[in-house]
C-alpha positions as CSV (number, residue, x, y, z in Angstrom):
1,X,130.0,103.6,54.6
2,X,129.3,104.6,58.4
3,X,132.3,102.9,61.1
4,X,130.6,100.5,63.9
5,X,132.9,99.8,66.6
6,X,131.9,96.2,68.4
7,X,131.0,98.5,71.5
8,X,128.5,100.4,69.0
9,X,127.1,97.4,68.2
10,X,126.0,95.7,71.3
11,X,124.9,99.2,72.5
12,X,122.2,98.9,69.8
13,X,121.3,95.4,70.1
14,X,121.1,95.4,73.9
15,X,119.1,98.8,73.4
16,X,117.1,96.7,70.8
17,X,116.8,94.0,73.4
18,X,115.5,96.3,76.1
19,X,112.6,97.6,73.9
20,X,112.0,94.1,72.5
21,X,111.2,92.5,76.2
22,X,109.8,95.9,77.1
23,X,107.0,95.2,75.2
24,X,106.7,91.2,75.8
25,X,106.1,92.3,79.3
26,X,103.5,94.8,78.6
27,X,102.1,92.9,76.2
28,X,101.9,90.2,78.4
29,X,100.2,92.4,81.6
30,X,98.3,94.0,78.9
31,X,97.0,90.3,78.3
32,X,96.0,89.8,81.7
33,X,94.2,92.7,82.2
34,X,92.3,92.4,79.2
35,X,91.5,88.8,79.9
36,X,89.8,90.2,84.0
37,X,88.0,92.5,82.1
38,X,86.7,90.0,79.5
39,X,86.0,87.5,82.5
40,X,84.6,90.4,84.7
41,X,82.2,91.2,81.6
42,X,81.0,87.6,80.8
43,X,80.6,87.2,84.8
44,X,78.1,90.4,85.0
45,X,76.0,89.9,81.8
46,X,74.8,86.5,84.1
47,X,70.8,87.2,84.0
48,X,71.1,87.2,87.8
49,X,72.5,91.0,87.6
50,X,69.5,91.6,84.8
51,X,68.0,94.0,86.3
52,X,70.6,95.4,88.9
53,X,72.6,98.6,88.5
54,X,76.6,98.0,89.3
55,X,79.8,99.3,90.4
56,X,82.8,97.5,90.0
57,X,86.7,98.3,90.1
58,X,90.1,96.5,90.6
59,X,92.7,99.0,91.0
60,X,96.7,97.9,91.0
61,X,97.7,99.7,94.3
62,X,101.3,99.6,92.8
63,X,100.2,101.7,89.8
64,X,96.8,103.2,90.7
65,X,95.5,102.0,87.6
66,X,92.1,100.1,87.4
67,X,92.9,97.1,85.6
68,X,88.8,96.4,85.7
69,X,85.9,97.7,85.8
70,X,82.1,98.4,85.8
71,X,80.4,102.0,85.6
72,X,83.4,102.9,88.3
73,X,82.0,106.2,88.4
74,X,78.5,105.5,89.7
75,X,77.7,105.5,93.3
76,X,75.6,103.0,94.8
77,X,74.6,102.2,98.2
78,X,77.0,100.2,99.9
79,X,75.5,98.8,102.9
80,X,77.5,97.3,106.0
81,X,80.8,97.7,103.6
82,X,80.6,101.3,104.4
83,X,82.0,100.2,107.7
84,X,85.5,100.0,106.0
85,X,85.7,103.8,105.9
86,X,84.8,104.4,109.4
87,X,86.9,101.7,111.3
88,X,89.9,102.4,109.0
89,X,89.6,106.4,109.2
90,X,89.2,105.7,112.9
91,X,92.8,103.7,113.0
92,X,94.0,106.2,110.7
93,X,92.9,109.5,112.9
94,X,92.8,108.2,116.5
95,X,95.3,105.1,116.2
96,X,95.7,101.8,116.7
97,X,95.7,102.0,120.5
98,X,93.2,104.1,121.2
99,X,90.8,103.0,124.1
100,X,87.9,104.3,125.9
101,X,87.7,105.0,129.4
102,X,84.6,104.7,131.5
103,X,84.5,106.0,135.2
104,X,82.7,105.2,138.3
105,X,83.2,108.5,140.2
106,X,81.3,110.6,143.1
107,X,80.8,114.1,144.3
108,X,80.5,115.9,147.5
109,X,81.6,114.4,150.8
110,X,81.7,111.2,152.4
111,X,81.0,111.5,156.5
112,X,83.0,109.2,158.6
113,X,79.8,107.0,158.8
114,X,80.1,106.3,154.7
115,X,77.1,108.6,154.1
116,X,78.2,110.2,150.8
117,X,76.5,114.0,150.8
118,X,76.7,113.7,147.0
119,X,76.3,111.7,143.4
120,X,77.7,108.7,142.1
121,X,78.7,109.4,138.7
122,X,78.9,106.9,135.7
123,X,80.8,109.2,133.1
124,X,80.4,107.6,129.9
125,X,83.0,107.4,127.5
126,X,80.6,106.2,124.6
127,X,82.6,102.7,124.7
128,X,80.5,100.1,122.4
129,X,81.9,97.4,124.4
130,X,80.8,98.2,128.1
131,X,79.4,95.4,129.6
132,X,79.4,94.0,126.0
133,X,78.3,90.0,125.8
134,X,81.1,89.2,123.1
135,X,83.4,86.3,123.7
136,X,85.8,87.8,120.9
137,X,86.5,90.7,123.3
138,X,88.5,87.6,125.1
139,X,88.1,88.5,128.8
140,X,89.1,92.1,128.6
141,X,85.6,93.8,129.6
142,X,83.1,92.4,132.0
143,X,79.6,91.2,130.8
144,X,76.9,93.4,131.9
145,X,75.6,91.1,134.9
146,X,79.3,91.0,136.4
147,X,80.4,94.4,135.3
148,X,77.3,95.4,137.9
149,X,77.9,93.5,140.3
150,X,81.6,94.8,139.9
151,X,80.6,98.6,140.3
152,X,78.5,98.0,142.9
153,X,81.3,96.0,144.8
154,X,84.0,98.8,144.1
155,X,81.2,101.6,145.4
156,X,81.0,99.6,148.7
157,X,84.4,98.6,149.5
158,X,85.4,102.6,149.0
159,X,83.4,103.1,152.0
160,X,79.7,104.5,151.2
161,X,77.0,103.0,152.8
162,X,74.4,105.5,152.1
163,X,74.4,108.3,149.4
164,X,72.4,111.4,149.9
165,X,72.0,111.7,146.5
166,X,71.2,110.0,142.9
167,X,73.3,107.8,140.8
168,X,73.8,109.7,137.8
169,X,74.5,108.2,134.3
170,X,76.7,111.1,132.7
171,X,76.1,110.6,129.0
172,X,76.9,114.2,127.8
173,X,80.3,112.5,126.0
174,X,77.8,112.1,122.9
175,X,74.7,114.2,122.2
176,X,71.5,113.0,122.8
177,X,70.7,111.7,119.5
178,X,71.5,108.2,119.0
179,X,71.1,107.3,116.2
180,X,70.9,108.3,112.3
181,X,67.5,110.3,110.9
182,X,67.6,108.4,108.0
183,X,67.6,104.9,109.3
184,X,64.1,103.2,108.5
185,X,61.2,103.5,111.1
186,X,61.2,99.4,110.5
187,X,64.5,98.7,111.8
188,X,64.1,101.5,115.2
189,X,63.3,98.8,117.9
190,X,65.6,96.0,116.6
191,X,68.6,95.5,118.1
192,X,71.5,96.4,114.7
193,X,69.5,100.0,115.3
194,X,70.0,100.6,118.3
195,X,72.7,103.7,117.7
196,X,75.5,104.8,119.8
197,X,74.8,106.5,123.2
198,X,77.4,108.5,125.5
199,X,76.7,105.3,127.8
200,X,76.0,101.8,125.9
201,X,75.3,98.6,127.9
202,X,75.5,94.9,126.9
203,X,75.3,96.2,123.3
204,X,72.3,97.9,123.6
205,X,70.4,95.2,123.3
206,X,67.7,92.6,125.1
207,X,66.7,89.4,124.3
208,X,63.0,88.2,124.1
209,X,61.6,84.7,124.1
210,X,58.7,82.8,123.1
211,X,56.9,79.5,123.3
212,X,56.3,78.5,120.1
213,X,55.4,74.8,120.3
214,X,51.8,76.1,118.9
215,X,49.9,75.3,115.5
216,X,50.9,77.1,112.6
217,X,49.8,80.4,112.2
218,X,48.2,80.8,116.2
219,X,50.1,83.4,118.1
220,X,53.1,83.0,119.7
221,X,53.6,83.0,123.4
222,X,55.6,85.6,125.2
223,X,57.7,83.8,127.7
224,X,60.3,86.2,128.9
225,X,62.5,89.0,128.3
226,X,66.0,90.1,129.9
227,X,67.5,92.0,131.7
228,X,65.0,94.1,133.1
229,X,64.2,97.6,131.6
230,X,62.0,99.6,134.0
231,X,58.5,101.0,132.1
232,X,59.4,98.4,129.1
233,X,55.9,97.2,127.9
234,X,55.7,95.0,124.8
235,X,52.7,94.0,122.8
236,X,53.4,90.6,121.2
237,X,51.6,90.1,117.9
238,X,54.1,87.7,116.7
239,X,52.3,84.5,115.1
240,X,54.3,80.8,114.3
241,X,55.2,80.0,110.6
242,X,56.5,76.1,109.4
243,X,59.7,75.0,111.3
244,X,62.3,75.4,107.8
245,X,61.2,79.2,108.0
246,X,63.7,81.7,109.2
247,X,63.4,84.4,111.9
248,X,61.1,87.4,110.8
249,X,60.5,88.4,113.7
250,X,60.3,92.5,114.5
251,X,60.4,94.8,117.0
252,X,58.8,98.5,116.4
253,X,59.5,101.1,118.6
254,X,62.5,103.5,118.6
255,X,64.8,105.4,121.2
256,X,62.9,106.9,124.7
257,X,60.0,104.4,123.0
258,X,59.2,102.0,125.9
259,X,56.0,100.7,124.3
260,X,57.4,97.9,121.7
261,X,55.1,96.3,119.3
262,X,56.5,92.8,118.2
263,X,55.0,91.6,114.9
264,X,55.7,88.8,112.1
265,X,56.8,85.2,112.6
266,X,59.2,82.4,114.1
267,X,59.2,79.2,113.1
268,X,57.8,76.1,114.5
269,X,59.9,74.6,117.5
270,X,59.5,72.9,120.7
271,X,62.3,75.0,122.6
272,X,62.0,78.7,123.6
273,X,63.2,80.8,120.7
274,X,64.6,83.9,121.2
275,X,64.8,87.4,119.0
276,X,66.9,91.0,120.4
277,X,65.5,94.0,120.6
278,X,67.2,97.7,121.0
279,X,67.1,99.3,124.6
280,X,65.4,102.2,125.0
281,X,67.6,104.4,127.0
282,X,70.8,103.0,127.9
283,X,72.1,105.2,129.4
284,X,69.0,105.3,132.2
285,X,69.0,101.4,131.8
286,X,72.6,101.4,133.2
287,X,71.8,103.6,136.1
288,X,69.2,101.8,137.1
289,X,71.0,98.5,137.2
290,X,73.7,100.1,139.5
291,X,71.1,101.8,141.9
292,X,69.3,98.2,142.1
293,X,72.7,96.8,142.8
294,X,73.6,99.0,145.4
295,X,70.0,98.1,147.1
296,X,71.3,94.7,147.4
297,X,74.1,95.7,149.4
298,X,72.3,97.7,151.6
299,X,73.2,101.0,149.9
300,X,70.5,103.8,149.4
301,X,70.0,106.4,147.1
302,X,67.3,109.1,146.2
303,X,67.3,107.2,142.8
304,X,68.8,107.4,139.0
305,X,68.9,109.7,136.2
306,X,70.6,110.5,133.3
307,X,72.6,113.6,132.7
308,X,72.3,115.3,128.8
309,X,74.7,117.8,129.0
310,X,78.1,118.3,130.5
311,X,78.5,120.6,134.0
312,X,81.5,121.3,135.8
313,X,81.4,119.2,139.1
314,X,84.2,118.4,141.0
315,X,84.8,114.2,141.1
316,X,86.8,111.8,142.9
317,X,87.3,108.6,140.9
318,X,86.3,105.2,142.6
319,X,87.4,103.1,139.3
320,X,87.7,103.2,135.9
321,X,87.1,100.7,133.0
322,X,89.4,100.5,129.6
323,X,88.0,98.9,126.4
324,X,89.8,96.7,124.7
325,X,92.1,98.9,121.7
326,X,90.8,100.6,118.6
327,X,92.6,97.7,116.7
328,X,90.4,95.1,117.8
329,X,87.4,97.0,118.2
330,X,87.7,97.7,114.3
331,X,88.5,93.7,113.7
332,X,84.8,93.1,115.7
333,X,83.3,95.4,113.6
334,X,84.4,94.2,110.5
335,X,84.0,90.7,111.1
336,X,80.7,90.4,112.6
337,X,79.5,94.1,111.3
338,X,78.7,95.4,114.7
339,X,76.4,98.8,113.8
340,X,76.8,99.9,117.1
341,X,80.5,100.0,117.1
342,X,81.0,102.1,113.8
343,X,78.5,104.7,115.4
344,X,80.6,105.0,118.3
345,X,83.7,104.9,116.0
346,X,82.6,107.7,114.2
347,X,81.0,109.7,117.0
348,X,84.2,109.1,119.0
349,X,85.9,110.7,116.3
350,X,83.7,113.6,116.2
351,X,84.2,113.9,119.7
352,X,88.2,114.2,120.1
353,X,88.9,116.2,117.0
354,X,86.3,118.0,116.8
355,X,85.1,118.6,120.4
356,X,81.3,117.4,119.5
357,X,80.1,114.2,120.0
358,X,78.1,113.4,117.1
359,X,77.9,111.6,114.1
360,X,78.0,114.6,111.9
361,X,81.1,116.2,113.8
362,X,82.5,112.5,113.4
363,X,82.4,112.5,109.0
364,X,83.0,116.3,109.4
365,X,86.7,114.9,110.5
366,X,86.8,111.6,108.3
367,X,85.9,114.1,105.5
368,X,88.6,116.2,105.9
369,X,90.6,113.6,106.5
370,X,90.2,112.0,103.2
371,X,90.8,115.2,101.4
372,X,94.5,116.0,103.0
373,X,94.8,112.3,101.4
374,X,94.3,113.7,98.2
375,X,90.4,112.1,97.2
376,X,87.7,114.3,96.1
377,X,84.3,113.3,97.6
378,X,82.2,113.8,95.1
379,X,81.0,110.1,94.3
380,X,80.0,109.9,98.2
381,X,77.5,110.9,100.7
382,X,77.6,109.2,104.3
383,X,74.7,109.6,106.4
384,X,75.8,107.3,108.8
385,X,79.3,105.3,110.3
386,X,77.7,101.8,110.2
387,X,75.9,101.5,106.5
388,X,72.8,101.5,107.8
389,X,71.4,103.8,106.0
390,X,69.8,103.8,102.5
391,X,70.6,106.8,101.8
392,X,74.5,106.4,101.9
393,X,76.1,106.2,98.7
394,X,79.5,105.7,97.6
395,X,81.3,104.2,93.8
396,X,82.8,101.2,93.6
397,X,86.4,103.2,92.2
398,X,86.3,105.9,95.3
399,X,86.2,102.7,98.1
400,X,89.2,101.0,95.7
401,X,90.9,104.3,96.0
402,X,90.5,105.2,99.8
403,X,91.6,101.5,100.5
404,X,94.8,102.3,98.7
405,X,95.3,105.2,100.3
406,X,94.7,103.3,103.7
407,X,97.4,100.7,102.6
408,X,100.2,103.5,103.0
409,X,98.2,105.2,106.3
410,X,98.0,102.1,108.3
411,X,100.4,99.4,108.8
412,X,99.9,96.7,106.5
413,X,99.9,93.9,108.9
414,X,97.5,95.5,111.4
415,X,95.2,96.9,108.7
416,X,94.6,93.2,106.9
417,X,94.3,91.6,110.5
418,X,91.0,93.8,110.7
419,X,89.4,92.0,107.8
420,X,87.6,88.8,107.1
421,X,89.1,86.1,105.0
422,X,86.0,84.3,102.8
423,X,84.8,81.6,104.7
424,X,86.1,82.8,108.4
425,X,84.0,83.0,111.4
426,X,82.6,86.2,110.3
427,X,79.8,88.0,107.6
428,X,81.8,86.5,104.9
429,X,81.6,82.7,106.6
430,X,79.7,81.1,103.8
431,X,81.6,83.1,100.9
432,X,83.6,80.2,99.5
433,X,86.5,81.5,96.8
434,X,88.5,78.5,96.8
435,X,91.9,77.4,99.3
436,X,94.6,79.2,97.9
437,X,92.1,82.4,96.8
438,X,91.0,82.3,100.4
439,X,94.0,83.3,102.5
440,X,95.2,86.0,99.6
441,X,91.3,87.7,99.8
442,X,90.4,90.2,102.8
443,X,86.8,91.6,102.2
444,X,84.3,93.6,104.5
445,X,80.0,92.5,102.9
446,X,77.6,94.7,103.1
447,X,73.7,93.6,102.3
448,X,70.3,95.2,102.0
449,X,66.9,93.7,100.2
450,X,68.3,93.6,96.8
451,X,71.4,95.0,98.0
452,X,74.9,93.3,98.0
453,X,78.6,94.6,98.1
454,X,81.9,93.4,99.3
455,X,85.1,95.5,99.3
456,X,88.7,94.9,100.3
457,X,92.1,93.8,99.0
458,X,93.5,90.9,97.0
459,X,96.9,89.7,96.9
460,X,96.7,88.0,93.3
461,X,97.9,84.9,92.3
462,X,100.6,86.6,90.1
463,X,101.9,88.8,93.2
464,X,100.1,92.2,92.7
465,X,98.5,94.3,95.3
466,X,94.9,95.1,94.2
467,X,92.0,97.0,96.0
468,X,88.4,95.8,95.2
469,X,84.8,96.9,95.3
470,X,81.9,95.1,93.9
471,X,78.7,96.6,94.2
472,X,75.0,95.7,93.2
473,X,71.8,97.4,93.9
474,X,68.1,96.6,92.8
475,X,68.6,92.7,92.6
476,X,65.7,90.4,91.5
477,X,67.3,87.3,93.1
478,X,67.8,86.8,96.3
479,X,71.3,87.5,98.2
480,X,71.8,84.3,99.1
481,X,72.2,83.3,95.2
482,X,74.4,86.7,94.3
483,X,76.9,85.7,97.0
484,X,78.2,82.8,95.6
485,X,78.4,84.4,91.9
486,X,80.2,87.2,93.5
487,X,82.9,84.6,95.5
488,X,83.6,83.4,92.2
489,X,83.8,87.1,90.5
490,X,86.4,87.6,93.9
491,X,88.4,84.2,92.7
492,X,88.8,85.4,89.6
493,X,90.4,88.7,90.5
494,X,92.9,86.7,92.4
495,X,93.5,84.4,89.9
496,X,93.7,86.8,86.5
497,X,94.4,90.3,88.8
């Protein structure tokens, strides 16, 4: 008969005890995955997805496990939820505190009279937020009017009273393609496709208004449109619809296109009602605006013009205006999905690693980037920065898995404050996942016709770190009814994740 010592003994039954709560707590996690997956299951057979094809995966950024899933594997178009790879690969690559730079510069001489024997120079930067309109940019760029009226008060008071020469809007930063060739002939003309020039102004956009106190179905009235655009001539062929009908309201025409064509309806209203188109030309927009200003004070020029390509001139600075940093240029974009932002984003990125300022250079870089990171690309194709794009696809289990790697990239704190909680003043304002579920949720949406996503990060209810991606495409119901199913699909993660 074998010899136990005590100490033999409670070796074995602490070994014993080990193994015994070893597999309690797997059991247990085990239990809870299952039970997300049984939940996620039930949720998705709802006849609301009938018809749809998904992608959906919970990964456990601890483990980099999915814990749930849909067809993972299958890419889908993502929509606006796309964004999260360029504004994250943009804080990733260029850093948190990046900022563009415009400059107000001239060339040549200026004669002791102030006669400047040269150019004034507006060397774009491709900054998004120049002149932008936002009140979230909190006071740290000039709206267009003022930024202007600004330029034109710092040309001045450097001495020039008269410039033998043009004003010049330098816009060679970026090539001089705008925007996307897949983006839909439908949206060119509206202003969320108005793409990302070397020089963008008040968003690229102008605002139209109509009278439409008129029977329903006459034609509406065109009231107004600002600011100016030289050569802009639209044809209104927009007609008024019952007042409980939304905007649907469109303008056709795309870049160098100043001959808009305005068709569909507005509702019913006795105020002026207003829609946003995409400039034209930016970049010759600008220039004009600053000559015009300059004739104000008295200052002539031979005129404006644009300037494609990049030539060695010699400049003297007269100022120069910062945007706000990448950080908070990403938190715009996320929360209010600002298309013209991500474009700049991506072309910007294109631009200072790469040394081309286009959208291709740009993915050429966040391409690379997300290879040294370890991912193989093969579930996704971007055509574009902003999501725009029908073409772009992407699976639900790559987005979980560049998110993770983002989490170790980017500092945790400043990488969540660039995401929406559900139900903030934001794309995701009328998602509602519950109090607690709320604050623990950050999610980027994305929607199309028959097209919604949402992607982001959970902090679940028992502690764990998960990344998220929900996709849907070729939905019979309308978005606003999948939204709500899909806040309660994000509520669940949390609560069983």
């Amino acid at each position: 008969m074998p010899f136990f010592t005590l100490d033999m003994i409670m070796k074995v039954l602490t070994y014993r005890l080990i193994i015994f709560l070893y597999l309690i707590g797997a059991g247990i996690v085990g239990y809870g995955q299952s039970n997300l997956q049984a939940r996620m299951d039930k949720h998705f057979a709802q006849s609301s997805y009938k018809h749809a094809a998904l992608s959906v995966c919970v990964m456990d950024m601890e483990t980099n496990k999915i814990v749930a899933s849909i067809n993972p594997e299958t890419s889908l178009v993502p929509a606006s939820s796309l964004k999260l790879i360029t504004t994250l690969s943009a804080l990733d690559i260029l850093g948190p505190d990046y900022r563009f730079k415009t400059k107000i510069s001239y060339s040549g001489k200026i004669d002791p009279d102030g006669t400047l024997s040269g150019n004034i120079y507006i060397v774009g930067s491709g900054d998004p937020t120049f002149g932008s309109p936002r009140v979230a940019l909190g006071g740290e760029v000039l709206a267009f009017k003022k930024l202007i009226i600004d330029i034109g008060k710092a040309i001045r008071d450097h001495g020039i009273t008269c410039i033998d020469g043009e004003i010049i809007a330098d816009e060679s930063i970026f090539d001089s393609y705008p925007i996307s060739p897949s983006w839909q002939w439908n949206d060119l003309g509206n202003y969320y496709a108005s793409g990302a020039w070397g020089i963008n102004a008040n968003e690229n956009e102008y605002y139209i208004y109509f009278k439409r106190n008129l029977a329903i179905g006459k034609s509406s009235i065109l009231h107004s449109y600002e600011p100016y655009i030289p050569k802009l001539e639209l044809q209104n062929e927009v007609t008024i619809d019952s007042s409980n009908t939304p905007d649907n309201a469109y303008v056709f025409g795309g870049p160098y296109d100043f001959k808009k064509r305005i068709v569909g309806t507005i509702p019913y209203g006795k105020d002026i009602f207003r829609i946003k188109g995409s400039i034209p030309d930016p970049p010759k927009f600008f220039a004009y605006h600053v000559f015009n200003q300059l004739r104000k004070y008295q200052i002539a020029s031979r005129g404006y013009k644009t300037k494609f390509k990049a030539k060695r001139v010699k400049m003297y600075d007269i100022k120069s205006y910062e945007s706000p940093s990448l950080d908070k240029i990403a938190k715009i974009t996320n929360y209010h999905s600002v298309n013209i932002y991500a474009e700049a984003l991506m072309k910007t990125i294109g631009a200072e690693k790469n040394n081309q300022g286009s959208g291709g250079a740009g993915l050429y870089i966040v391409h690379r980037n997300m290879r040294k990171l370890g991912l193989k690309l093969t579930p996704l194709h971007m055509e574009d920065g902003s999501g725009l794009s029908a073409r772009n696809i992407i699976s639900s289990k790559f987005m979980c898995q560049f998110l993770d790697k983002m989490f170790d990239e980017i500092d945790h704190e400043l990488l969540l404050s660039t995401l929406p909680h559900p139900g903030s003043i934001s794309t995701v304002q009328g998602v509602n996942t519950g109090g607690r579920a709320r604050s623990n949720i950050w999610v980027k949406s994305g929607s199309m016709e028959r097209i919604q996503s949402f992607s982001g990060y959970i902090k679940s209810k028992q502690g764990n770190w998960l990344s998220f991606s929900i996709m849907a495409n070729g939905l019979h119901v309308k978005n606003k009814k999948i939204r709500p199913l899909m806040a309660e699909m994000m509520k669940t993660i949390y609560e069983k994740g």
